[in-house]
N, C-alpha and C positions, 0 to 999 in steps of 0.2 A: 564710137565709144567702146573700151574695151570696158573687159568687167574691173581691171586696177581702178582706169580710171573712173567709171562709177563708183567704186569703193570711196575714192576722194573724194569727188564730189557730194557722197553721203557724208561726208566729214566735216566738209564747209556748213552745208545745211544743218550739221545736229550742234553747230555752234551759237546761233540764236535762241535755237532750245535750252542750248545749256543754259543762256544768260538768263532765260525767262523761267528754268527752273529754279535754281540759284537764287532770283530775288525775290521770288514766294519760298524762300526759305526750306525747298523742297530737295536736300541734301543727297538722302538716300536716291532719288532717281536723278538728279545732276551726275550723281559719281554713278551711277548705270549708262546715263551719256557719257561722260570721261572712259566707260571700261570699253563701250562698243567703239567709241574712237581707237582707244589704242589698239585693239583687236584688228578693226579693220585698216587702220596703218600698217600692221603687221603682214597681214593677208595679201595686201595692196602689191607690197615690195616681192614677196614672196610669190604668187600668183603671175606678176610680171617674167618676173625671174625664169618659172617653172615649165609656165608655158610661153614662153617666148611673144610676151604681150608689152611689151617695153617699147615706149613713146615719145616724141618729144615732148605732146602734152602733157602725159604722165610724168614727164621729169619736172615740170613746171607744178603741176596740180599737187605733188605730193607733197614735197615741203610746204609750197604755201597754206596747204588744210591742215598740215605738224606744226606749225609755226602760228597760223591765227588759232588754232587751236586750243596750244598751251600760253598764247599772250592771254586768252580769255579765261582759262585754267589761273595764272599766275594773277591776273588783276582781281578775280574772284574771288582769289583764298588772302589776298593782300588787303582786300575790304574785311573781312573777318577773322583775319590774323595779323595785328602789325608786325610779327615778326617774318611774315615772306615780303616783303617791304624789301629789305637786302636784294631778296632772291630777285624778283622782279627787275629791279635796275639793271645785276647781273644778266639776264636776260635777255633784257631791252636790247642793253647795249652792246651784246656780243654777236646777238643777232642781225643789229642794225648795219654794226662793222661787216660781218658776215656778207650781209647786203653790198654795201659798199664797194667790198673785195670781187664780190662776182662781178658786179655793171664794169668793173676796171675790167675787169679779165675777157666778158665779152667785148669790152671796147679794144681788145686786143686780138680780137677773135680766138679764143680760144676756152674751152669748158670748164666750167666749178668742177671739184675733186665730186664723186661720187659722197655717197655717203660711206663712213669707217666703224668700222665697231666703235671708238670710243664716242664717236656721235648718236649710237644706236644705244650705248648702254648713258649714255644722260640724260637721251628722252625717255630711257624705261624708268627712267631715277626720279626724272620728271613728274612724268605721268603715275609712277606709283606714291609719289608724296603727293601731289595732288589731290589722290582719291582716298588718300586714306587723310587729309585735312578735309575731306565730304564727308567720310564714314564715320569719324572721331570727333564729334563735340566738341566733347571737354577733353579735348587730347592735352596731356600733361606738359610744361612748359618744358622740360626737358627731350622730350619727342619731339615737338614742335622748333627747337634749336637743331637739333639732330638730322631732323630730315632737311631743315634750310640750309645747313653747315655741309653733310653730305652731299645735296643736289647743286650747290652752288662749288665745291670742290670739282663736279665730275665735268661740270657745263665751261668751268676757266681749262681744266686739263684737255678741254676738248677744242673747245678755242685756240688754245696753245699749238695743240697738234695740227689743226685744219692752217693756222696763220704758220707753222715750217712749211706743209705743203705750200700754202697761196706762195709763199717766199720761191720757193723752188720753180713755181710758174710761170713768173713776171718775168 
């Protein structure tokens, strides 16, 4: 086990945390889970990267802790906001396709795209709407459009771009 992929594997475990802080209503330390998540997603890739700790488990482990992650993030703020409702489906379903694209692509033998920046700035989009639907109450209906209209904007242009790549693949 490197230290990335300990990093991930802290990410999967702080995700039933989250849920069990979450439905005791305990906002402010849910969105302390969401910051240490994102934090250590960040470290993970980076840390990998830096010191040449790059895995095939890690390539496995990392998405899937970014991914159950923010489904658990999105279903969360979806129960206390109907307006991430949108978002969520977005989500669901680009991810799902996502899925899809990759099992095609190993059944061809050959590897999903890495991760792209415009992949990395819609989970930052993600995860910082997220935590500020934990940190903000009564966040104003117009914020609360703003950040689901923004984060579902970056997460289709990202989709868009991974599905030219997956296109270039096949």
């Amino acid at each position: 086990m490197t230290v990335p992929n300990v990093l991930s594997v802290i990410r999967i475990v702080l995700i039933p945390i989250f849920f069990l802080l979450f439905s005791f209503e305990l906002f402010y330390l849910a969105a302390a889970v969401v910051f240490i998540s994102g934090i250590t997603d960040m470290l993970d890739g980076f840390i990998a990267r830096r010191f040449n700790q790059e895995s095939e488990l890690g390539k496995l482990l990392d998405p899937v802790a970014d991914k159950l992650m923010q489904l658990a993030m999105a279903i969360c703020a979806s129960i206390r906001y109907i307006v991430v409702i949108p978002l969520l489906v977005i989500f669901f379903i680009k991810e799902l396709l996502m899925l899809l694209g990759s099992i095609k692509l190993f059944k061809k033998e050959k590897k999903p795209v890495a991760a792209k920046w415009y992949g990395k700035l819609a989970t930052f989009a993600f995860y910082t709407s997220m935590f500020l639907f934990l940190v903000i109450p009564n966040m104003p209906m117009i914020l609360q459009a703003t950040l689901v209209v923004t984060t579902s904007i970056l997460l289709i242009h990202a989709f868009i771009r991974y599905g030219i790549v997956y296109k270039s693949l096949k």
